[in-house]
C-alpha positions, 0 to 999 in steps of 0.5 A: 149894532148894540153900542150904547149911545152916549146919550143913553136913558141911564144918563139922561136919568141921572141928569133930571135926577141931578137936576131936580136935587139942585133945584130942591137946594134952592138954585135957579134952573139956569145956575142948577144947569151950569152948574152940571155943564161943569161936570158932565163932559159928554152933555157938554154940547147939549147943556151948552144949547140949554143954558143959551135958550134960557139966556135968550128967556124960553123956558126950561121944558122950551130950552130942552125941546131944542136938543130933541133927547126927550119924547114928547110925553116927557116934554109935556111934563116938563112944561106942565111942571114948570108952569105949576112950580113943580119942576123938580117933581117933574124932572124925577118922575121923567129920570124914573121913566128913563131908568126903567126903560133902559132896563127893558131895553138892556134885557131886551137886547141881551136877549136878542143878542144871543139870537145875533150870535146864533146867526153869525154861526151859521152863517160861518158855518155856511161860508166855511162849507161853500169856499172850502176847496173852491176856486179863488172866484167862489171865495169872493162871492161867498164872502160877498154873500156872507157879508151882505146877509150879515148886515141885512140881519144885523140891520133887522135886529138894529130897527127891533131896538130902534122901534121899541124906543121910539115915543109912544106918542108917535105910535098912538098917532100912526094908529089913530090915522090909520084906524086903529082906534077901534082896536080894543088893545090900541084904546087900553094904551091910548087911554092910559097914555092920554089920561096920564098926561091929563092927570099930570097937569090936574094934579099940578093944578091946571085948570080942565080946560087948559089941560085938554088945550094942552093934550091937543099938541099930542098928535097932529092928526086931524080926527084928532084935533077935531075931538080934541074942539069937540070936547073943548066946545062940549065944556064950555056950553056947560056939558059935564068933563066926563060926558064931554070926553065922551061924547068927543070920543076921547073915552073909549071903555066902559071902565073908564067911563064909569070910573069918571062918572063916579068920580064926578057925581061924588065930587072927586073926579081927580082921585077916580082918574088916577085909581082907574090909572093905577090899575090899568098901568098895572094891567098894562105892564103884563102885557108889556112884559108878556110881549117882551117875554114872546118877542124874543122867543119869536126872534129866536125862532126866526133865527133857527129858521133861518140857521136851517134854511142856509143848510138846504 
C-alpha cells in the first residue's frame, strides 16, 4: 500500500538537480540528458523517450511533458525557463519542490501507517474471536470478511496518499467549475498558486501579455478561459495590469489587490508581487501544516472507531 514508487519525488529531485549542474558546466540539454541515461538505470525508459523528442527538435520542457512525471505547474516552469535562457534555474527550483513534497508525504504516510496497523489488529482480533471453535464454513467466511475489510481500508488509506500528490492545478480547476472560487480559502490558494507562476515568467523576463497567454493553458475550464481574454483584451485597450486582473476576476483579495496597486503607481510592480508571495506562501504553509497535523489525528480517530464497532 505504501511502496515507494520507483519514480518517486526524491529521485525526480535529484535528476533536475543533476540535470541543472550539467547544464551550469557548459553541455547541451541533449548531451547533459545522455549523459544521465548512462547512469540512472531506472529512468532508463524515461530518458530514453526525452533524448528521442529532442532528436526529433521539441523542446526540453515539450520532451519531458511526454513521460507525464511532472505537474503541470512544474512544466510550465520548465518552458518558461527554457524560453528565457534559465533552464537551470528552473530544474532546481522544481527538484526543491520534489524534495519537500516527498518529505510532506513520507511523514504523512508514516503517520497514516500506524493507523493501518491499528486496524489490521483489530480486525484479527476480530477474525480470531469469530472462527475460534467454529465449523470449517464460519472460518471461510470470516476470512472472506477479514479480507475484503482489509482492502477496503487499505484502498482508503491508499486514495488519502493518491489525493495528496495529485497537481494543484487539477484541484484549482475542479474547484473553479463547481463554484468554489467564492470560497475565501480556495481564493488564498488560487492566488498564491496563480501569481507564482505569473511572477516566474516575469521574472524570467516574459513580457505581461505573454505571461497571461500562458496562464490560459492552466485550467480547461470555460469561465476560466474567458477571464483569462477578459484580461488580455482589458490590456491592450490601455487598462492598467492590476485593474485588468481585476476587473477580469483574476484577483479576488484586497491584500493582493493593494499589494499591486502599489506596486504599479510606484513603478515596481514586479517586487510587490513577489512580497505579497512571500508572505502568503508563509501563510499558506501554516495551514498546510495545520491540516497535515489534524489529518492524521481525524484518521486515527476514524480507525478507533471503526476498531470498537467491529467489537459490538
Amino acid at each position: 500500500m505504501f511502496a515507494n514508487n520507483k519514480n518517486n519525488s526524491l529521485e525526480n529531485g535529484r535528476f533536475f538537480r543533476e540535470l541543472a549542474t550539467l547544464l551550469d558546466a557548459g553541455l547541451s540539454v541533449k548531451d547533459a540528458v545522455s549523459r544521465l541515461q548512462t547512469s540512472k538505470e531506472r529512468s532508463t525508459r524515461t530518458l530514453t523517450t526525452v533524448v528521442a523528442q529532442l532528436a526529433r527538435g521539441r523542446s526540453f520542457a515539450q520532451a519531458f511533458a511526454q513521460t507525464r512525471l511532472i505537474n503541470h505547474e512544474e512544466l510550465e516552469t520548465l518552458a518558461v525557463g527554457e524560453k528565457a535562457g534559465e533552464l537551470p534555474k528552473a530544474l532546481k527550483s522544481i527538484a526543491k519542490r520534489y524534495e519537500q513534497r516527498k518529505i510532506r508525504i513520507g511523514r504523512l504516510k508514516s503517520k497514516l501507517l500506524l493507523s493501518y496497523a491499528i486496524f489490521v489488529v483489530a480486525m484479527l482480533a476480530k477474525f480470531s474471536k469469530n472462527v475460534m471453535g467454529s465449523a470449517q464454513l464460519s472460518f471461510i467466511e470470516g476470512l472472506g470478511d477479514f479480507i475484503v475489510e482489509l482492502l477496503f481500508y487499505g484502498l482508503v488509506s491508499y486514495w488519502v496518499i493518491y489525493l495528496l500528490k495529485r497537481d494543484s492545478s487539477r484541484w484549482l480547476a475542479l474547484g473553479w467549475a463547481y463554484g468554489f472560487s467564492n470560497n475565501s480559502l480556495y481564493q488564498r490558494f488560487f492566488e498564491l498558486y496563480w501569481y507564482r507562476l505569473l511572477a516566474w515568467q516575469l521574472e524570467a523576463g516574459v513580457d505581461f501579455l505573454s505571461a497571461i497567454r500562458q496562464m490560459k493553458s492552466l485550467m480547461n475550464v470555460s469561465s476560466y478561459q474567458k477571464n483569462i481574454k477578459k484580461c488580455l483584451s482589458l490590456v491592450q485597450k490601455g487598462e492598467g495590469m492590476t485593474e485588468s486582473l481585476s476587473s477580469a476576476g483574476l484577483i479576488f483579495t484586497p491584500f493582493l489587490k493593494q499589494n499591486l496597486v502599489t506596486g504599479e503607481n510606484t513603478g515596481n510592480w514586479n517586487d510587490s508581487l513577489n512580497n505579497y508571495l512571500r508572505l502568503e506562501s508563509d501563510e499558506i504553509a501554516l495551514k498546510i501544516k495545520t491540516f497535515d497535523e489534524w489529518l492524521p489525528r481525524i484518521y486515527y480517530s476514524l480507525t478507533l472507531l471503526i476498531a470498537l464497532f467491529l467489537f459490538i
